[in-house]
ROPA-36768 format. One record per residue (C-alpha): residue in three letters; chain; x, y, z. Coordinates in Angstrom, 1 decimal, always signed. Example, Ala and Ser with C-alpha at 12.3 -4.5 7.8 and 13.67 -1.06 7.14 Angstrom:
<rec><rest>ALA</rest><kette>A</kette><c1>+12.3</c1><c2>-4.5</c2><c3>+7.8</c3></rec>
<rec><rest>SER</rest><kette>A</kette><c1>+13.7</c1><c2>-1.1</c2><c3>+7.1</c3></rec>
This chain:
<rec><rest>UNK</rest><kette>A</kette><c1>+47.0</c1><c2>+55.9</c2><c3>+6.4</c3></rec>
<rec><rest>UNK</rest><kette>A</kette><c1>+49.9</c1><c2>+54.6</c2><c3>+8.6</c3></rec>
<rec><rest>UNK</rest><kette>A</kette><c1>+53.5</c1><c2>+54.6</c2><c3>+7.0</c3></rec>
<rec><rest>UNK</rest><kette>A</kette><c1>+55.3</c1><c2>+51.3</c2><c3>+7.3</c3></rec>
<rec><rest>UNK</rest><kette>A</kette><c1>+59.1</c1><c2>+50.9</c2><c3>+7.1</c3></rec>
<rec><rest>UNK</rest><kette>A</kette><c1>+60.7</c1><c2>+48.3</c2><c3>+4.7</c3></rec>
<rec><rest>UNK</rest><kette>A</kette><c1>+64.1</c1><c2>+47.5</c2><c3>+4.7</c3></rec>
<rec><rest>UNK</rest><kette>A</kette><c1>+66.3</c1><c2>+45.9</c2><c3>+1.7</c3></rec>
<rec><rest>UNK</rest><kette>A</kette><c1>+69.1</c1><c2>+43.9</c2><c3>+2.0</c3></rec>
<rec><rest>UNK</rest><kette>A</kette><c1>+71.1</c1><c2>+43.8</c2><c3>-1.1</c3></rec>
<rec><rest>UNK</rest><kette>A</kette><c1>+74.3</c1><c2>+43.5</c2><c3>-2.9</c3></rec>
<rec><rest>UNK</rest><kette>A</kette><c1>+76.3</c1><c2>+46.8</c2><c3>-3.1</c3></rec>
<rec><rest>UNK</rest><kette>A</kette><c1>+76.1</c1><c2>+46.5</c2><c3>-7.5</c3></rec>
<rec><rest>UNK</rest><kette>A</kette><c1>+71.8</c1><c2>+46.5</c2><c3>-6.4</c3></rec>
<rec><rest>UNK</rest><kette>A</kette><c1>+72.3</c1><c2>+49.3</c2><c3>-4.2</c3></rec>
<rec><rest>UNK</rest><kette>A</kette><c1>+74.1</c1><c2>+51.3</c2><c3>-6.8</c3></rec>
<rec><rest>UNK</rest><kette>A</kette><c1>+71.7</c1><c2>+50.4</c2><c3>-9.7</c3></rec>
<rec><rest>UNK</rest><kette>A</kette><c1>+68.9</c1><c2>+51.8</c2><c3>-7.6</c3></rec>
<rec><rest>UNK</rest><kette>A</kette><c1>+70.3</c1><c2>+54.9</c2><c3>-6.4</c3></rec>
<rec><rest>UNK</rest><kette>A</kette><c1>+71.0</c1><c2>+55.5</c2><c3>-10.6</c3></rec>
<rec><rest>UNK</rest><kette>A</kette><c1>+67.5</c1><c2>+54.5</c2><c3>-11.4</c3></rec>
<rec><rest>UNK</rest><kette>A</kette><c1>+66.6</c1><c2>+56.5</c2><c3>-8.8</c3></rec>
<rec><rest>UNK</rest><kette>A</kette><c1>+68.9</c1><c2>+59.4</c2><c3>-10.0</c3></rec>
<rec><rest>UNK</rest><kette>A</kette><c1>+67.5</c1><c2>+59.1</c2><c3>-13.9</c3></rec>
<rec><rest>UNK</rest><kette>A</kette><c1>+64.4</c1><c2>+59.4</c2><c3>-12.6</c3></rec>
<rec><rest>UNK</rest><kette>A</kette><c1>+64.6</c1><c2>+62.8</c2><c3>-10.3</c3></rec>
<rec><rest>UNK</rest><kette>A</kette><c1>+63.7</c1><c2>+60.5</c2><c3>-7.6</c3></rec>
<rec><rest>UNK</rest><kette>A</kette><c1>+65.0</c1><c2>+60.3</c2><c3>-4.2</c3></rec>
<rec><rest>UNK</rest><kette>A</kette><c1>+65.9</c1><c2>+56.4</c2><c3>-3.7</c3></rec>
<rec><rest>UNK</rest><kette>A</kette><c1>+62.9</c1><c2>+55.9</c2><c3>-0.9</c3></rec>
<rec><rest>UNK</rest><kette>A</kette><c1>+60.3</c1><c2>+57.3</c2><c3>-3.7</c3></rec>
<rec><rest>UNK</rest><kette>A</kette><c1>+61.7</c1><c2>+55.4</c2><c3>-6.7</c3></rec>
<rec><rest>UNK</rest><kette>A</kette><c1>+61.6</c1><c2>+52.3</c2><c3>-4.5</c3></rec>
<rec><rest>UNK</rest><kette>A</kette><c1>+57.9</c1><c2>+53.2</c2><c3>-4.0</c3></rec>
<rec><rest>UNK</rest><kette>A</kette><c1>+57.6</c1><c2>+54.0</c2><c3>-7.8</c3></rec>
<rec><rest>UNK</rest><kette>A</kette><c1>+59.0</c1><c2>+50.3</c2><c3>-9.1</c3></rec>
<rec><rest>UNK</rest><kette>A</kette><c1>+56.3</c1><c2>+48.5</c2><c3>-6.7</c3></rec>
<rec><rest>UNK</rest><kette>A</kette><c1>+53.2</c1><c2>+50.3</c2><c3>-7.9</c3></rec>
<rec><rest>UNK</rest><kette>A</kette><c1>+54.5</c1><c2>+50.1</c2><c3>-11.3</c3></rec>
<rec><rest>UNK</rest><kette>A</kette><c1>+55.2</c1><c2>+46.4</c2><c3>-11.0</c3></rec>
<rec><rest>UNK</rest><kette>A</kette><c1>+51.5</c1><c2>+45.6</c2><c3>-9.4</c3></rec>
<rec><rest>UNK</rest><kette>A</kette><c1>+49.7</c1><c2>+47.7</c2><c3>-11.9</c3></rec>
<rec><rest>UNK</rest><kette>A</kette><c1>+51.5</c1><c2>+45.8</c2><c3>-14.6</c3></rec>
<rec><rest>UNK</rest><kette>A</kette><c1>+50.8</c1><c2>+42.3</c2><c3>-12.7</c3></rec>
<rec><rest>UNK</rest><kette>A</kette><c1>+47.3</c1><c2>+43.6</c2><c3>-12.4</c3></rec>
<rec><rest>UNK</rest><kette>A</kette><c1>+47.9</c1><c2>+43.4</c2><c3>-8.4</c3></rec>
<rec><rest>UNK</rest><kette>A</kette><c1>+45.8</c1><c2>+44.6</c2><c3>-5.7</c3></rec>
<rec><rest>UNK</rest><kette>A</kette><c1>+45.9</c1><c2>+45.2</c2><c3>-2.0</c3></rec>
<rec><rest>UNK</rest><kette>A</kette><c1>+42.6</c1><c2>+42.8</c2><c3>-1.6</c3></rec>
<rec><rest>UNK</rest><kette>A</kette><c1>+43.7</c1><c2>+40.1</c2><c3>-3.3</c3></rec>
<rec><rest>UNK</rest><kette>A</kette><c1>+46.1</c1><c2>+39.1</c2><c3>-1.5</c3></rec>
<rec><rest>UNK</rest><kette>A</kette><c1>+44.5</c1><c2>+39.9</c2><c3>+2.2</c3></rec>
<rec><rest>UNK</rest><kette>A</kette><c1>+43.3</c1><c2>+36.9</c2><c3>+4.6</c3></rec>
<rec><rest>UNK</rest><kette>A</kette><c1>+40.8</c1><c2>+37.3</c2><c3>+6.7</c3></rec>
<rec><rest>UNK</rest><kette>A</kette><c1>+40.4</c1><c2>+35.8</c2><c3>+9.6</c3></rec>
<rec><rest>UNK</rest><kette>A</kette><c1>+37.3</c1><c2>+35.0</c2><c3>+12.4</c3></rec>
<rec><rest>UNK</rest><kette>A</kette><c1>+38.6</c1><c2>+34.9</c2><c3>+15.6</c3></rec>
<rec><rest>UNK</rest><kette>A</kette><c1>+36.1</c1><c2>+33.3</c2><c3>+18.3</c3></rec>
<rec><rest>UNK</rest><kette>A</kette><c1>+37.0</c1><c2>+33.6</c2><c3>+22.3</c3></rec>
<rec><rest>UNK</rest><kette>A</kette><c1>+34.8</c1><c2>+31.5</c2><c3>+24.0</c3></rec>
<rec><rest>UNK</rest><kette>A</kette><c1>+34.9</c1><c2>+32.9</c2><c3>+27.6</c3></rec>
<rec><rest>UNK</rest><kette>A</kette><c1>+32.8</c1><c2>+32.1</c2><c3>+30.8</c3></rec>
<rec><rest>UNK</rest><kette>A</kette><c1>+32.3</c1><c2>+35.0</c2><c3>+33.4</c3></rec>
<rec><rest>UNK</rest><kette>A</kette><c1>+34.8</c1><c2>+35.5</c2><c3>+36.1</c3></rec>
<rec><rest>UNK</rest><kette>A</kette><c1>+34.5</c1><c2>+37.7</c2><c3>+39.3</c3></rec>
<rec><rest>UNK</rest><kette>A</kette><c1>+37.7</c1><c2>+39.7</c2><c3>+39.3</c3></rec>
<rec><rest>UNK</rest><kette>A</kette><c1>+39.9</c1><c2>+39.3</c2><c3>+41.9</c3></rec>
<rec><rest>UNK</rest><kette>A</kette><c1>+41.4</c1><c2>+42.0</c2><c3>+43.7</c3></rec>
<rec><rest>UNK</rest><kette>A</kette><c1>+44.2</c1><c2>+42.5</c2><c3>+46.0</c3></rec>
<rec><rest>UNK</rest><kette>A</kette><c1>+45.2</c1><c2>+39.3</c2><c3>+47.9</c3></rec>
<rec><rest>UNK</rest><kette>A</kette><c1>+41.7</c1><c2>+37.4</c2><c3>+46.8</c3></rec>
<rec><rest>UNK</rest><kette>A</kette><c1>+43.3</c1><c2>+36.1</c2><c3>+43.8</c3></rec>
<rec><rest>UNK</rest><kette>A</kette><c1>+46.0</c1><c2>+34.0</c2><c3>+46.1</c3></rec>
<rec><rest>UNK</rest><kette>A</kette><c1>+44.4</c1><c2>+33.0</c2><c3>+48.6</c3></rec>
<rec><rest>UNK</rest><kette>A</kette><c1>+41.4</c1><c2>+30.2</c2><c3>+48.7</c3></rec>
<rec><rest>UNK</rest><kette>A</kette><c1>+39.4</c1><c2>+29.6</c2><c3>+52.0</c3></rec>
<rec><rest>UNK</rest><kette>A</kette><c1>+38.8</c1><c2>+26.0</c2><c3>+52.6</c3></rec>
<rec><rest>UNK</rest><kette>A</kette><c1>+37.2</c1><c2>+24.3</c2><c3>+55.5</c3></rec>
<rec><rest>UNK</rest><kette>A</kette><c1>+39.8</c1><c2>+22.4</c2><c3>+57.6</c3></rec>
<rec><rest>UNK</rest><kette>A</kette><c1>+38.2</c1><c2>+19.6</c2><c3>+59.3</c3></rec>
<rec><rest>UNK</rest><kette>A</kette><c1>+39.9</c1><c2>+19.1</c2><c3>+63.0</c3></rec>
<rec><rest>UNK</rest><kette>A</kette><c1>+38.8</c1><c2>+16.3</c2><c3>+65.5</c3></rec>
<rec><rest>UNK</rest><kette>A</kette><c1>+37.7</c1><c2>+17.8</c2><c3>+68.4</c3></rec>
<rec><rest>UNK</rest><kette>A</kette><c1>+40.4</c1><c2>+16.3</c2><c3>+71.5</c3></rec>
């Protein structure tokens, strides 16, 4: 599992109502944050999977030689000179 940050931008009266929910609860403000949103899904009846898209990415490629060094800016072409 791989912790993501979320940042809240709210009005100072929000930020003070959560800090005194948080403060009720013998939370710190991080974990009553995390508390209201699984509360709020389990009471929505809200999952992870339902809300997921998936999606089939197809690359359609055709082989290339790699080109090293100066190879990759330089073409050889035939010059054709009149012989004088």
């Amino acid at each position: 599992m791989t912790h993501k940050s979320l940042f809240i931008r709210c009005s100072e009266e929000t930020y003070k109502l959560a800090h005194a929910l948080a403060k009720k609860e013998n939370r710190s403000l991080n974990k009553q944050m995390i508390h209201m949103i699984h509360s709020l899904a389990d009471d929505k009846n809200v999952t992870v999977d339902d809300h997921v898209v998936k999606e089939e990415v197809i690359v359609h490629t055709s082989p290339v030689e790699p080109k090293w060094g100066l190879t990759g800016l330089v073409e050889t072409k035939k010059q054709d000179f009149d012989d004088q």
